[in-house]
VEXDRENKE-982651 format. One record per residue: x, y, z of N, C-alpha, C in turn; residue number from 1; residue in one letter. Coordinates in steps of 0.05 Angstrom, whole numbers, padded with zeros to 5 digits. Layout:
! VEXDRENKE-982651
   n.px   n.py   n.pz  ca.px  ca.py  ca.pz   c.px   c.py   c.pz   n res
      X      Y      Z      X      Y      Z      X      Y      Z NUM   a
...
***
This chain:
! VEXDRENKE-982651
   n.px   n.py   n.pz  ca.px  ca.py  ca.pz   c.px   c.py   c.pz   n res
  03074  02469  00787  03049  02452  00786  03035  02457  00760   1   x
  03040  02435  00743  03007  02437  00731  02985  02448  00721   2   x
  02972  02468  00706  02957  02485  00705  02938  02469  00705   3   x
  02912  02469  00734  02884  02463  00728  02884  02436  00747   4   x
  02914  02434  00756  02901  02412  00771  02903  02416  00808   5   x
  02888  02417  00829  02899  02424  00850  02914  02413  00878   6   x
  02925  02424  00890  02950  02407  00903  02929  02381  00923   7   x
  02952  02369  00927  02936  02330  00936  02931  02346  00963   8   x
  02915  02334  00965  02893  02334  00989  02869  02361  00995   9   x
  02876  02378  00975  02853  02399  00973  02817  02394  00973  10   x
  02810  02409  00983  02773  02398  00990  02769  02399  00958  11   x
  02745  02395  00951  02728  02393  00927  02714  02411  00932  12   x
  02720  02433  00906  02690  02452  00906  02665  02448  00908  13   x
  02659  02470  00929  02627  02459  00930  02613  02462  00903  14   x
  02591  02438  00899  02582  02422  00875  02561  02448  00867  15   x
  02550  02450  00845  02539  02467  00832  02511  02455  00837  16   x
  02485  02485  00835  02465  02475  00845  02456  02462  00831  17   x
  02435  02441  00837  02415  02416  00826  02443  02387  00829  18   x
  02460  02396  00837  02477  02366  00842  02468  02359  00870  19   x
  02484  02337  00864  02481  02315  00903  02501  02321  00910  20   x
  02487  02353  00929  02494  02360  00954  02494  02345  00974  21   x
  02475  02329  00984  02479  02308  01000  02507  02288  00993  22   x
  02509  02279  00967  02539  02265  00973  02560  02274  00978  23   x
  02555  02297  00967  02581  02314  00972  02586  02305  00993  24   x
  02582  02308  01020  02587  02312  01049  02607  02292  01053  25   x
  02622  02295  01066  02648  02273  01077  02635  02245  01090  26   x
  02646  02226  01088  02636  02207  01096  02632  02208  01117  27   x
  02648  02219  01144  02641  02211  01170  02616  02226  01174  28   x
  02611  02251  01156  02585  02262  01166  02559  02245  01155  29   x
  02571  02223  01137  02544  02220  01122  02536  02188  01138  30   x
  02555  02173  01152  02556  02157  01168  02539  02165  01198  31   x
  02543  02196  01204  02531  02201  01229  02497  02203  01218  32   x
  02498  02217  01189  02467  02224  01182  02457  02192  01185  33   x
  02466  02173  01171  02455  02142  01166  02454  02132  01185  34   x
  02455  02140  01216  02451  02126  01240  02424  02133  01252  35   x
  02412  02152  01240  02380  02161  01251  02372  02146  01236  36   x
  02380  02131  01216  02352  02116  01204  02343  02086  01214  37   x
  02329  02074  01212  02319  02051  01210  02336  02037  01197  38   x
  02347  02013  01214  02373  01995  01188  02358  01992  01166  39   x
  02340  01983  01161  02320  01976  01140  02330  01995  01121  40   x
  02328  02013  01122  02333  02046  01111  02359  02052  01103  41   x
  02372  02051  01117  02403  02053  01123  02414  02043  01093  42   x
  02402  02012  01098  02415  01992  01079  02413  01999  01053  43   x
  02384  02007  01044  02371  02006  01014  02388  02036  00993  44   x
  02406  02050  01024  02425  02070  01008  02442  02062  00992  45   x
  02450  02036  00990  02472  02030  00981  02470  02023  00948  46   x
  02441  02032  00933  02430  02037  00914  02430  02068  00898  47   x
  02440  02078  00915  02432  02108  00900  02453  02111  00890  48   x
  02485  02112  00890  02496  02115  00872  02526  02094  00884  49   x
  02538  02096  00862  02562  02074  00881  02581  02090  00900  50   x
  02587  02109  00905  02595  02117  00924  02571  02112  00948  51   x
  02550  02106  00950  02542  02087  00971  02542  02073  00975  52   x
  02546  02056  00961  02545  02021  00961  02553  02011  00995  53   x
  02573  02022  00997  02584  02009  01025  02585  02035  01048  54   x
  02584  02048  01044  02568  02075  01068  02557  02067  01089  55   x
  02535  02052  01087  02516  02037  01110  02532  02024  01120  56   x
  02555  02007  01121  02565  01993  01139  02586  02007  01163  57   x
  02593  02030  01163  02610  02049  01183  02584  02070  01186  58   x
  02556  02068  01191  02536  02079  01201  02537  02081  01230  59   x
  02550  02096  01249  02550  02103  01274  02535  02090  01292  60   x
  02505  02085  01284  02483  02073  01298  02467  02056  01287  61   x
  02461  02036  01299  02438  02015  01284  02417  02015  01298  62   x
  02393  02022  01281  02372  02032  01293  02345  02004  01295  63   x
  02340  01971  01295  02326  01964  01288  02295  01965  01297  64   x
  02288  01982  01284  02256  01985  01291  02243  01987  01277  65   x
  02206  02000  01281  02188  02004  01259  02199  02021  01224  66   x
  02182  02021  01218  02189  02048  01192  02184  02062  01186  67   x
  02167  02076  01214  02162  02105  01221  02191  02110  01236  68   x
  02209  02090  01248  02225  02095  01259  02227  02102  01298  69   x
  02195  02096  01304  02193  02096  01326  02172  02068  01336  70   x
  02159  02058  01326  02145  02031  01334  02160  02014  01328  71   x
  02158  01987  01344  02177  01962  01353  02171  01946  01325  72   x
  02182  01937  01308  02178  01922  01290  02180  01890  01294  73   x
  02162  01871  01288  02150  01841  01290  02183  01831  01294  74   x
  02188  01816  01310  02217  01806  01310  02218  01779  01287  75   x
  02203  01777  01286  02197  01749  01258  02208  01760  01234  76   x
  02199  01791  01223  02206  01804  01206  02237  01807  01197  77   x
  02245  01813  01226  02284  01824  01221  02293  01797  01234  78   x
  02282  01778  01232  02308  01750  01242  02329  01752  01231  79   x
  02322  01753  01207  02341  01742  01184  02357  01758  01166  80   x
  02352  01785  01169  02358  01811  01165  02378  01823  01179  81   x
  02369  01818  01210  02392  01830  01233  02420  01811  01220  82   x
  02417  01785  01230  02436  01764  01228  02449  01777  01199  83   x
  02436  01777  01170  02457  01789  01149  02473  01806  01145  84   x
  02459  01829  01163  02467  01863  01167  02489  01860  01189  85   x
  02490  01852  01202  02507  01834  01227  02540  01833  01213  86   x
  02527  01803  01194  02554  01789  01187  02568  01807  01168  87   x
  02553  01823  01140  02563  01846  01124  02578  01863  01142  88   x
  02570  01873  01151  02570  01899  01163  02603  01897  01183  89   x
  02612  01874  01186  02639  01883  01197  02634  01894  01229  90   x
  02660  01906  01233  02663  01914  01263  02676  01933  01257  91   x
  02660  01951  01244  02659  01982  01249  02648  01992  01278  92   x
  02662  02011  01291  02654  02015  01317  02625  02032  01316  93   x
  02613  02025  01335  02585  02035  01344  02575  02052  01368  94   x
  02561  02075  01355  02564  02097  01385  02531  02081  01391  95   x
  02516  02070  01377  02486  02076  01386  02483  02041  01375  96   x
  02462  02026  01387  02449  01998  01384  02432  02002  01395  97   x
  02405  02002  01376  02376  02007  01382  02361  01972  01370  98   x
  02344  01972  01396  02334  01941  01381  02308  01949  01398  99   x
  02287  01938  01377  02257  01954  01389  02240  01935  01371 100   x
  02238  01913  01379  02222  01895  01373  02188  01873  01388 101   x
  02173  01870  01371  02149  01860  01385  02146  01835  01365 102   x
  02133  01820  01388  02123  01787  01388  02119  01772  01409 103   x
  02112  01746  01415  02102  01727  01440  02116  01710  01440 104   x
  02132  01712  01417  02163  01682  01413  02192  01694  01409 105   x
  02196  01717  01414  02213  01732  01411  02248  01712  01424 106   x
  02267  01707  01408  02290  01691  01405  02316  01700  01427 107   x
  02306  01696  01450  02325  01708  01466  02358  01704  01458 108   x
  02360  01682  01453  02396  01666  01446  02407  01689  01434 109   x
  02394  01696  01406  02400  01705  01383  02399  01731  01389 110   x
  02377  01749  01402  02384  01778  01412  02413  01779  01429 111   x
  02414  01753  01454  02442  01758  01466  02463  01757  01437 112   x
  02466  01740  01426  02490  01741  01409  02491  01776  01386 113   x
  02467  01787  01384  02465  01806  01378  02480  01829  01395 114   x
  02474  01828  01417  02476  01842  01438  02512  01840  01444 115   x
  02517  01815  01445  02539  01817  01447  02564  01833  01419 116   x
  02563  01821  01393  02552  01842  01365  02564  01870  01379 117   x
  02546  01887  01387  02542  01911  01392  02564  01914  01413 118   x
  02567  01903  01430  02591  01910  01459  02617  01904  01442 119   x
  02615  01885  01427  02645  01885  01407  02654  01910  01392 120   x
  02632  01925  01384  02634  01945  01374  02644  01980  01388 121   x
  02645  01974  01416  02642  01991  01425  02620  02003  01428 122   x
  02593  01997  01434  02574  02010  01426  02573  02032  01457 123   x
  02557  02063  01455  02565  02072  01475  02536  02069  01483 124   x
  02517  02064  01463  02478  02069  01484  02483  02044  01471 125   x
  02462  02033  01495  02453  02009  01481  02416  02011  01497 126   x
  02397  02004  01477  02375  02013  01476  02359  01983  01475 127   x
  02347  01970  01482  02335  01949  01479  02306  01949  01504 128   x
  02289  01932  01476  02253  01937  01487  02246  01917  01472 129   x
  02236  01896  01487  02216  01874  01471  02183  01871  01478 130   x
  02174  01875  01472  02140  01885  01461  02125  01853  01462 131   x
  02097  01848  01469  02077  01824  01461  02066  01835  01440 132   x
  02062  01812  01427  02036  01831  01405  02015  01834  01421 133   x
  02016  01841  01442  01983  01857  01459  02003  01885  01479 134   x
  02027  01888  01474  02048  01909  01480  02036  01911  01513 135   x
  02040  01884  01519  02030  01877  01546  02049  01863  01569 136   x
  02066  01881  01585  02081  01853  01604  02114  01852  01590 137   x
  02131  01839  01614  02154  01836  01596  02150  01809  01573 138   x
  02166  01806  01562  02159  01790  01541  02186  01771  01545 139   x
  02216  01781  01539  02238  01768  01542  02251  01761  01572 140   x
  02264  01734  01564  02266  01722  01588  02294  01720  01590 141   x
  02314  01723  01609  02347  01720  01614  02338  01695  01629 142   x
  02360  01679  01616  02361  01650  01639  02382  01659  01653 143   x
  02376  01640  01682  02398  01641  01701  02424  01652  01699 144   x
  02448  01630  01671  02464  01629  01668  02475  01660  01652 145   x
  02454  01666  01642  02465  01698  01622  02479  01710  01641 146   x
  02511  01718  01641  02524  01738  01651  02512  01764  01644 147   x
  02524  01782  01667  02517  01807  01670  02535  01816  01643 148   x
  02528  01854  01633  02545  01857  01604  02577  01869  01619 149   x
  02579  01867  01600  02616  01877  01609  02621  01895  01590 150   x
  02626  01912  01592  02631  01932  01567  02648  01960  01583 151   x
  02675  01957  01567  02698  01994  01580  02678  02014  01571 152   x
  02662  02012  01552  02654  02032  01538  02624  02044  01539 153   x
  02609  02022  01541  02578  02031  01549  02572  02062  01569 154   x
  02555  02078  01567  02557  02095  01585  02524  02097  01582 155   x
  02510  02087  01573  02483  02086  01572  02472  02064  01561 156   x
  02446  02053  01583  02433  02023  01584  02397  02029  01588 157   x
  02389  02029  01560  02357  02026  01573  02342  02003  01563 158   x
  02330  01990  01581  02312  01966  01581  02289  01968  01585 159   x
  02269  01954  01567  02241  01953  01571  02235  01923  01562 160   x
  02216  01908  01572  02192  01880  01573  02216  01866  01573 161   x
  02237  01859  01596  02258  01843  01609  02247  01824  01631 162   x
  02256  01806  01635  02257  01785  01653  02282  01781  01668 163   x
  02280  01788  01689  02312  01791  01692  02311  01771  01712 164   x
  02346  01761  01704  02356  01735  01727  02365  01755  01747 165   x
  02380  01744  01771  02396  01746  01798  02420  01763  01793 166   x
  02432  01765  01762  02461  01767  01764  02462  01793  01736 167   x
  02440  01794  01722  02444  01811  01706  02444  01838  01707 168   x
  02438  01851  01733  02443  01881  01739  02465  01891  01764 169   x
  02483  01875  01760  02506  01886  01768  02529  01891  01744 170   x
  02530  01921  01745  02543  01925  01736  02564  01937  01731 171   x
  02588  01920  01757  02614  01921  01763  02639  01928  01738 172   x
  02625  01913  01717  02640  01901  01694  02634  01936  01679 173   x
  02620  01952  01677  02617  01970  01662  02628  01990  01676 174   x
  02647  02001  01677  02663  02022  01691  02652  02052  01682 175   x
  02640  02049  01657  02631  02084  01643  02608  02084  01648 176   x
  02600  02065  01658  02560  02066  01660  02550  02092  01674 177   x
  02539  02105  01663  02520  02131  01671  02490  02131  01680 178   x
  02481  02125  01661  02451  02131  01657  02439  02093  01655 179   x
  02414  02097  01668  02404  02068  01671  02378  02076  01672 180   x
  02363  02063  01645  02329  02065  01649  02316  02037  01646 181   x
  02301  02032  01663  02288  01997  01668  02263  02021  01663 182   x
  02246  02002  01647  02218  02003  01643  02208  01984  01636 183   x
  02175  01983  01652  02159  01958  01644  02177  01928  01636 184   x
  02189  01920  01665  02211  01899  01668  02199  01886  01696 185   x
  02209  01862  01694  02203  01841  01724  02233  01843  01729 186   x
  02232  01857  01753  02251  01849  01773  02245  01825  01794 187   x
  02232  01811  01795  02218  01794  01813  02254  01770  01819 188   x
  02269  01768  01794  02293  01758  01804  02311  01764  01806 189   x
  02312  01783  01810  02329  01813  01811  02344  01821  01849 190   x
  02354  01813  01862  02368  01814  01880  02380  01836  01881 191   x
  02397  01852  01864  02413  01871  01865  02416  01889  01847 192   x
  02418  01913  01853  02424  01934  01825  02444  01937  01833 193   x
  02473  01935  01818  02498  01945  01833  02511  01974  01809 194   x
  02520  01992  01814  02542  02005  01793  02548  02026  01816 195   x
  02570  02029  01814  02598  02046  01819  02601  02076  01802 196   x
  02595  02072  01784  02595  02092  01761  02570  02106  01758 197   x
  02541  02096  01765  02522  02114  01755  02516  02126  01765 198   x
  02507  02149  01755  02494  02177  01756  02469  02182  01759 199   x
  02457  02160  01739  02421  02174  01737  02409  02147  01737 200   x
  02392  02141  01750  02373  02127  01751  02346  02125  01749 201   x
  02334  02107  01732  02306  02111  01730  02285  02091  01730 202   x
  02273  02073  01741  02267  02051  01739  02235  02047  01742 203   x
  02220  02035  01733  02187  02036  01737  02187  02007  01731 204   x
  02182  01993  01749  02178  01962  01736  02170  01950  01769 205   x
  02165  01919  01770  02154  01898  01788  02180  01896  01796 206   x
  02182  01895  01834  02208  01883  01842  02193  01860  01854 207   x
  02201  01838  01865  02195  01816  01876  02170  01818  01907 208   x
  02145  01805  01912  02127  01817  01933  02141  01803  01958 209   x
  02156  01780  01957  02164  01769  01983  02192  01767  01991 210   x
  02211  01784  01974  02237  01789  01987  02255  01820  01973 211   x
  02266  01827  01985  02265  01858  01987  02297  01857  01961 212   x
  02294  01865  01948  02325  01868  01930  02346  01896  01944 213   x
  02366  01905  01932  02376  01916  01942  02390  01936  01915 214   x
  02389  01970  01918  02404  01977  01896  02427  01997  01914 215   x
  02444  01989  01901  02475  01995  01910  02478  02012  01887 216   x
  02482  02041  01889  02492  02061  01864  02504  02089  01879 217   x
  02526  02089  01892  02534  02107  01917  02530  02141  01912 218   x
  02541  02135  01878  02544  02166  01865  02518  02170  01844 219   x
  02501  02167  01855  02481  02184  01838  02479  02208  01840 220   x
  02471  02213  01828  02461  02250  01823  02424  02255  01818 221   x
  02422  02236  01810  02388  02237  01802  02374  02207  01796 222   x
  02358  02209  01821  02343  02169  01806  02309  02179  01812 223   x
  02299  02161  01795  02270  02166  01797  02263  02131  01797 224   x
  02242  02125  01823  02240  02093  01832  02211  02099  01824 225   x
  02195  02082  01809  02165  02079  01810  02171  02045  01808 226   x
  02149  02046  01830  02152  02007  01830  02122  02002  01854 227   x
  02121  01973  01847  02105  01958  01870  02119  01929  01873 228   x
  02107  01915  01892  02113  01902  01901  02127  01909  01927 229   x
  02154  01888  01942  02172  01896  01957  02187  01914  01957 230   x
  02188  01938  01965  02202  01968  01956  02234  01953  01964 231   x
  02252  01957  01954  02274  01953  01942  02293  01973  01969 232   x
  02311  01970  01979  02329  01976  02002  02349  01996  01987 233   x
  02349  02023  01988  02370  02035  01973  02388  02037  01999 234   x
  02414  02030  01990  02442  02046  02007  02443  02070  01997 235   x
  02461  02085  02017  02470  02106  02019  02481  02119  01986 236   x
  02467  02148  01986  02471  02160  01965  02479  02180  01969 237   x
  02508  02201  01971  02508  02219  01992  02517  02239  01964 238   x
  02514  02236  01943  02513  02258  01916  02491  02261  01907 239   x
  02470  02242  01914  02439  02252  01901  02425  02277  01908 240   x
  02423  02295  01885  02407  02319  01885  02392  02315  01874 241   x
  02374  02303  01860  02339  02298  01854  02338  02274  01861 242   x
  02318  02273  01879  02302  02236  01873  02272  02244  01871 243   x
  02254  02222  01863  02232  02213  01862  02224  02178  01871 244   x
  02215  02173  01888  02207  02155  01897  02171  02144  01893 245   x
  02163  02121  01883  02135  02117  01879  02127  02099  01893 246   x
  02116  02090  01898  02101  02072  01916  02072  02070  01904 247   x
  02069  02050  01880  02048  02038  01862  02027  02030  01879 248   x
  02003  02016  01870  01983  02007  01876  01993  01965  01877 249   x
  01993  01956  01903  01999  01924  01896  02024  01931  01910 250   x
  02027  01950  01937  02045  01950  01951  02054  01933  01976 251   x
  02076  01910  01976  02077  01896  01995  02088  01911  02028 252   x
  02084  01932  02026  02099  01948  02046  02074  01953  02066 253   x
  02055  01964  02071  02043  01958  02086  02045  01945  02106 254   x
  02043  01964  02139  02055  01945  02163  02031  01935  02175 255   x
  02024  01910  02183  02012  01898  02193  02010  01897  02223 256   x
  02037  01918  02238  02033  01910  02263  02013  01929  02287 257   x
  02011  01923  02295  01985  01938  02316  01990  01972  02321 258   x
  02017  01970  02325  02035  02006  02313  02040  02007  02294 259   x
  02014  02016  02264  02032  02010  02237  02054  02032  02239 260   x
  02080  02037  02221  02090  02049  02210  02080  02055  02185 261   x
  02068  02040  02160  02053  02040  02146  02077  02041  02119 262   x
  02078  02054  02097  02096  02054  02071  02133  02049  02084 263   x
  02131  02048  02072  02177  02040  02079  02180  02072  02072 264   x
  02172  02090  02077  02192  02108  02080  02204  02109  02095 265   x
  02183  02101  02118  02197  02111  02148  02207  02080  02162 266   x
  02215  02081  02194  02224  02061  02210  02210  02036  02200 267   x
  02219  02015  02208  02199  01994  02209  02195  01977  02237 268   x
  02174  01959  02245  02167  01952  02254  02178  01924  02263 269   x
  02194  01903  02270  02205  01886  02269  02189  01862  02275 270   x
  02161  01873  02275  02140  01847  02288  02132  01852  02266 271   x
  02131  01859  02244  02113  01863  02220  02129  01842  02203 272   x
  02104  01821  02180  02120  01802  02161  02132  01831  02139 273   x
  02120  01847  02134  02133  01869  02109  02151  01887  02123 274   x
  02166  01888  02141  02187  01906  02152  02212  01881  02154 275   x
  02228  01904  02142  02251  01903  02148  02270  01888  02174 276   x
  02282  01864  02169  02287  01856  02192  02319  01853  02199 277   x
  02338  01870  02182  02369  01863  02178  02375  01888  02198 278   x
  02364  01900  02214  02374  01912  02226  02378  01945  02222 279   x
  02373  01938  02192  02366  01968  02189  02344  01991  02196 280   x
  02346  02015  02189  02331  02036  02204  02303  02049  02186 281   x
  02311  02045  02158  02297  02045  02137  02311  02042  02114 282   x
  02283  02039  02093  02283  02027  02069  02297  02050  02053 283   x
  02278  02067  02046  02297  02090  02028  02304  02115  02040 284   x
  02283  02139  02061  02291  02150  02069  02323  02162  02076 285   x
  02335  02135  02093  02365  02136  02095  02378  02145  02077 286   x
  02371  02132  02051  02393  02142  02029  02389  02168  02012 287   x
  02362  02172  02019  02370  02196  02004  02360  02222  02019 288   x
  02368  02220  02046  02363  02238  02053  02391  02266  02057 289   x
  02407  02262  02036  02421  02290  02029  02406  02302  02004 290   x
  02388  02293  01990  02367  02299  01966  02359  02328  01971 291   x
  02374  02348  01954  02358  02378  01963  02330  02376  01940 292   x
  02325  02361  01923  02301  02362  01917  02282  02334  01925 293   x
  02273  02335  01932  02259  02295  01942  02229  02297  01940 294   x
  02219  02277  01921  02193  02274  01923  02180  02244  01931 295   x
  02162  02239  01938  02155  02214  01959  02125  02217  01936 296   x
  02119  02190  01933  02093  02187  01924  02077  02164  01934 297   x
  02058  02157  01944  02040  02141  01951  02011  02139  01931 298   x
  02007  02116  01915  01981  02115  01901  01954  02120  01917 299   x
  01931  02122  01905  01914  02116  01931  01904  02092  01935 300   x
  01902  02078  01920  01919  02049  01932  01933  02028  01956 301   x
  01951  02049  01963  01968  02044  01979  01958  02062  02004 302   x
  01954  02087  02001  01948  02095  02023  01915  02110  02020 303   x
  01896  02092  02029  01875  02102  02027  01864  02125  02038 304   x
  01858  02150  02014  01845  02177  02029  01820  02169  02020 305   x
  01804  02186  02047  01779  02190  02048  01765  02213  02052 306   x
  01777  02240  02056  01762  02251  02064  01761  02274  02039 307   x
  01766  02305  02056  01771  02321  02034  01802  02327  02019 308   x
  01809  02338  02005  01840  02350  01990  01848  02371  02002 309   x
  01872  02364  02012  01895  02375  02019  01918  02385  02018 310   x
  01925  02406  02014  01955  02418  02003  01971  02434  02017 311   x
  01987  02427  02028  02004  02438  02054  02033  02438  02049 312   x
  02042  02458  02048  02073  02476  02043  02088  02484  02074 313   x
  02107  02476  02085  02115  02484  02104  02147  02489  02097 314   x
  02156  02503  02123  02185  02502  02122  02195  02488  02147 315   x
  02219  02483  02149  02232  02465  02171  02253  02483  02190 316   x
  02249  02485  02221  02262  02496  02229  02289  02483  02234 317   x
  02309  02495  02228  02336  02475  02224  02351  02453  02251 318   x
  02350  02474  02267  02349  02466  02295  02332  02443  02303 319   x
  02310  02430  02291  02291  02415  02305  02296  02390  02291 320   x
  02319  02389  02267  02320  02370  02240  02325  02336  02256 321   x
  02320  02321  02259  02325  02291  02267  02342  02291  02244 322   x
  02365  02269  02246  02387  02253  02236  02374  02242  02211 323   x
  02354  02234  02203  02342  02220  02177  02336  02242  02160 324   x
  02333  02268  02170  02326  02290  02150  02353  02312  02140 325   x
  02355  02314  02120  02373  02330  02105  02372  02361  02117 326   x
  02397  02361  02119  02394  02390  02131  02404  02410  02096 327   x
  02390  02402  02082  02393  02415  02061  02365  02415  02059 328   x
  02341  02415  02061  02314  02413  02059  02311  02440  02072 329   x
  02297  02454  02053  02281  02483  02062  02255  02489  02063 330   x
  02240  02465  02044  02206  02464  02049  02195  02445  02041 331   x
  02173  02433  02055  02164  02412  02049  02143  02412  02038 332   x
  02124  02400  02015  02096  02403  02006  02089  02383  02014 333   x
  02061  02377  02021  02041  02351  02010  02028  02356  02003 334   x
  02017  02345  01978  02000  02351  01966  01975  02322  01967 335   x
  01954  02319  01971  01944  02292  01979  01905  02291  01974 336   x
  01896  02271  01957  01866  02272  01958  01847  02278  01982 337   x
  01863  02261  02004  01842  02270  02025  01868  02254  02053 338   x
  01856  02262  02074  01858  02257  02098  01848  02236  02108 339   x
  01855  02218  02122  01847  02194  02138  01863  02195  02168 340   x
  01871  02171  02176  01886  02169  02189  01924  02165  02190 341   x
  01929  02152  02162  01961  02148  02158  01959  02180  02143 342   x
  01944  02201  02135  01957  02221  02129  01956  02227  02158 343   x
  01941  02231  02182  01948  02251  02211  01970  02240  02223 344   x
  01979  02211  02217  02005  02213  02220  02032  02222  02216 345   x
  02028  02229  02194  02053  02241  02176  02045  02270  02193 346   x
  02022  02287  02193  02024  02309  02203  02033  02308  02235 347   x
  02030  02291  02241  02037  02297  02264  02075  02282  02272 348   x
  02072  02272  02257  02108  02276  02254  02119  02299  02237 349   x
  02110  02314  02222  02122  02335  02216  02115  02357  02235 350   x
  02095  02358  02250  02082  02382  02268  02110  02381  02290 351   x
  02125  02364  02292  02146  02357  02319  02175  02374  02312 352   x
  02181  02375  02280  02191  02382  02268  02193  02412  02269 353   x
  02170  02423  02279  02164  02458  02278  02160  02464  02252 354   x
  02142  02455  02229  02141  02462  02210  02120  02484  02210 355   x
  02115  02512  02198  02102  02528  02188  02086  02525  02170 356   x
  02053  02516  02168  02036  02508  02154  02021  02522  02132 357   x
  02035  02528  02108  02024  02553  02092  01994  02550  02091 358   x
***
């Protein structure tokens, strides 16, 4: 060999100090660094020296948002931007698609064709939030016809200011789906949550006040429900080890019948217009009652206290457990503003129970 030259494929000495250390770095590392940024950001690298020039376009993640990198940027701004960065940019595969945009005219068509963009790519998160300029309400609207997404590869889906049709949250078609976060979203046309595959659930948004939807997710491990309106019918979850359940202020659950039952945790009433009338036994209780951690929330709102504050710790004697309660449950809290009458009910269904009143 040669004196001075070194054999093919040998690394490059590391660069002497005051050089660009940063370029040094192998591309795929410098592709993973160019995915935290703001596309905006991303792009303007392709100026610093020509070995950037084309770097930004195998960028792992596309991030479109503010330029602090966390506020929703004017969607008027990146119309015309996304669409360029889009068509350049090829079908390099994508672990991350972030779109975090605000406005009152925001281009639904053109986000789907975006959206779709991103599932071509493999994308594995896909992140999407559309904003009012008063960051008030959902903002974007799915018509009817929008299919649900289909993607081998997705394994993470979070949504915020959505309008959702009948058909867009089933998601049969996504076999790796894991993790699911709905925030500040109308479910109001929303019928069904379906997946096979997820794990975690998390949802805080409006479900519909005059007909009850339904979420089908068998293998969870952890869901957290904050909602109003018609509390939503969970099936059976017989791997869930954390839940949290909310019960908002503007709750259609409320039993009207002369025996309330009162919130859908429990039985319902079949003479009541807000109970359950398919025959079932209850709304959520049923499903998650293998939950070794479970928390139940009621606003006060929903369940009006009046008196003084209350905080009561018990344990459950195992022997005394009814069929709706987990025999994995070892203590129960409530914690509650005050006492009325739908709290002496609850105590007096747990007093049946043999609970020990710390």
């Amino acid at each position: 060999m040669p004196a001075g030259k070194a054999p093919k494929g040998a690394r490059k000495a590391a660069p002497a100090s005051g050089s660009d250390r940063i370029g040094a770095l192998p591309d795929e590392t410098l592709h993973h660094v160019l995915s935290f940024l703001p596309a905006q950001q991303a792009v303007r690298t392709c100026v610093l020296a020509r070995r950037w020039l084309h770097l930004w376009k195998s960028a792992t993640g596309l991030r479109i948002v503010g330029a602090d990198g966390e506020a929703p940027v004017p969607f008027e701004e990146v119309r015309e931007f996304v669409d360029s960065l889009l068509l350049l940019r090829g079908s390099s595969p994508l672990e991350t698609f972030e779109l975090r945009v605000a406005g009152d005219d925001i281009d639904v068509r053109r986000v789907r064709l975006w959206v779709r963009y991103a599932v071509q790519c493999k994308v594995q998160v896909l992140r999407l939030s559309f904003l009012g300029n008063a960051h008030v309400g959902p903002v974007a609207r799915l018509r009817p016809d929008d299919p649900p997404l289909a993607s081998r590869h997705l394994t993470k889906l979070e949504l915020r200011g959505l309008v959702f049709n009948d058909d867009f949250l089933d998601f049969s078609r996504c076999p790796e789906l894991q993790d699911l976060h709905i925030q500040d979203c109308s479910l109001e046309h929303a019928e069904r949550i379906s997946s096979l595959s997820l794990r975690h659930l998390n949802i805080r948004g409006a479900f519909n006040p005059s007909s009850r939807a339904r979420i089908l997710a068998p293998n969870l491990a952890s869901s957290v429900l904050l909602t109003f309106g018609r509390t939503p019918v969970l099936q059976k979850m017989p791997l869930l080890v954390k839940g949290t359940v909310g019960i908002r202020g503007l709750c259609e659950d409320l039993c009207s019948s002369p025996a309330p039952n009162y919130v859908s945790y429990v039985d319902f009433d079949k003479s009541c217009r807000g109970c359950i009338r398919d025959g079932s036994a209850c709304v959520i209780l049923r499903a998650v009652s293998q939950a070794e951690d479970l928390v139940l929330i009621a606003s006060p709102d929903t369940i009006h206290l009046l008196e003084a504050n209350v905080q009561i710790k018990g344990r459950f004697n195992p022997n005394e457990l009814p069929s709706t309660i987990s025999s994995h449950v070892k203590e129960v809290e409530i914690i509650c503003g005050g006492v009325d009458g739908n709290v002496l009910k609850v105590l007096r269904f747990l007093s049946k129970l043999n609970i020990n009143l710390a």
